[in-house]
C-alpha positions as CSV (number, residue, x, y, z in Angstrom):
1,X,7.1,3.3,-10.0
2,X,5.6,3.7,-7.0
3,X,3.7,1.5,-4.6
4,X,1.9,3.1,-1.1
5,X,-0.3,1.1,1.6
6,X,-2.6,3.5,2.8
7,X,-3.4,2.1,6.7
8,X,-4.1,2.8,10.0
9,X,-2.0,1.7,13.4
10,X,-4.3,0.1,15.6
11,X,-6.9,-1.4,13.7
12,X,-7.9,-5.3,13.5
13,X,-5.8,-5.6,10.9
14,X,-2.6,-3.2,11.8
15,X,-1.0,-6.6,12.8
16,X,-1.2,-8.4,9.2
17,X,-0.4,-5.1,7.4
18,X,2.8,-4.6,9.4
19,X,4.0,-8.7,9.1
20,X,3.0,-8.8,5.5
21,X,5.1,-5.3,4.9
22,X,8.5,-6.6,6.8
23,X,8.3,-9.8,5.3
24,X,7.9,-8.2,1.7
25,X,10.9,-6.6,2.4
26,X,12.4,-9.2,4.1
27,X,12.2,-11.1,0.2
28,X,12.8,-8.7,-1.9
29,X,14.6,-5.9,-0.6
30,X,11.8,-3.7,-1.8
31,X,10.4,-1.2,0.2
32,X,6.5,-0.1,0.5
33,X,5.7,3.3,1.2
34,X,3.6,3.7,4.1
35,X,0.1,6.2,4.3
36,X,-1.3,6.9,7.5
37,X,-5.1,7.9,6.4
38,X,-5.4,10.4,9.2
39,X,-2.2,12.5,8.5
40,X,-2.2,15.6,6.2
41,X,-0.8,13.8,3.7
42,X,-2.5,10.5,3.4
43,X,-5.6,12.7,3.9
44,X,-4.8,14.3,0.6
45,X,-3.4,11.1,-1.2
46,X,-7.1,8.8,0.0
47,X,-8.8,12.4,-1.7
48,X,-7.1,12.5,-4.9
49,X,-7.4,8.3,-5.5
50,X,-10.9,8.0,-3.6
51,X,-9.3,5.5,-1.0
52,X,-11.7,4.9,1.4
53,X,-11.3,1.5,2.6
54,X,-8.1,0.0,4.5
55,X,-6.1,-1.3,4.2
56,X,-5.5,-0.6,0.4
57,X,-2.3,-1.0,-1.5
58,X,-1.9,0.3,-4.9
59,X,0.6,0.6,-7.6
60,X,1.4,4.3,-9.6
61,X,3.4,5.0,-12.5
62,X,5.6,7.8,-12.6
63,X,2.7,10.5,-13.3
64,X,0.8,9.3,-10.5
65,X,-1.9,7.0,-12.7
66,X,-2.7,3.8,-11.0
67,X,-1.8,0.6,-12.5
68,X,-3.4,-1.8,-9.9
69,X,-5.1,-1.3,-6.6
70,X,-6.1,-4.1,-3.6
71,X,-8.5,-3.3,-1.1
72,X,-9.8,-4.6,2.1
73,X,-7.9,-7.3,4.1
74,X,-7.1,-9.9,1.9
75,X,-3.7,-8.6,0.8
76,X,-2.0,-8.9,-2.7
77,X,0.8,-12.0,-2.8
78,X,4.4,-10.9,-2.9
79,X,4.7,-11.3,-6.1
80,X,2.2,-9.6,-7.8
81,X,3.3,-6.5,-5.7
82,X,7.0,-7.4,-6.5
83,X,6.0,-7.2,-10.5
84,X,4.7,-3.8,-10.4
85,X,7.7,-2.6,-7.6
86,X,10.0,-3.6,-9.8
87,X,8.8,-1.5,-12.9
């Protein structure tokens, strides 16, 4: 199981991303991978899953399908993000 947040440093929202991130860590112990849009390889990763708004968190099973995706700034709780990183 896998779950990214595709996002960009310096936005309006950089701030919320990177609070909600430490403390969803900070609870579970869980880590969420981190896309910056503008690299090489978040470039390729918004392509394949047609990401274009941010930030937008989603959940992939082990063949890269997606189980559940949130987009725009109202972010997912903890623990439906917890659910699917625990998987």
């Amino acid at each position: 199981m896998r779950v990214v947040c595709v996002w960009r440093e310096g936005e309006d929202y950089s701030r919320i991303v990177r609070e909600w991130m430490r403390e969803f860590e900070r609870r579970t112990g869980r880590e969420i991978e981190s896309l910056d849009p503008q690299t090489h390889e978040g470039e390729g990763f918004c392509q394949a899953y047609d990401v274009v708004e941010y930030p937008t968190m989603m959940a992939l099973d082990n063949k890269g399908g997606v189980l559940e995706m949130w987009r725009g700034k109202m972010l997912p709780t903890f623990d439906e993000v917890n659910y699917w990183a625990m998987q």
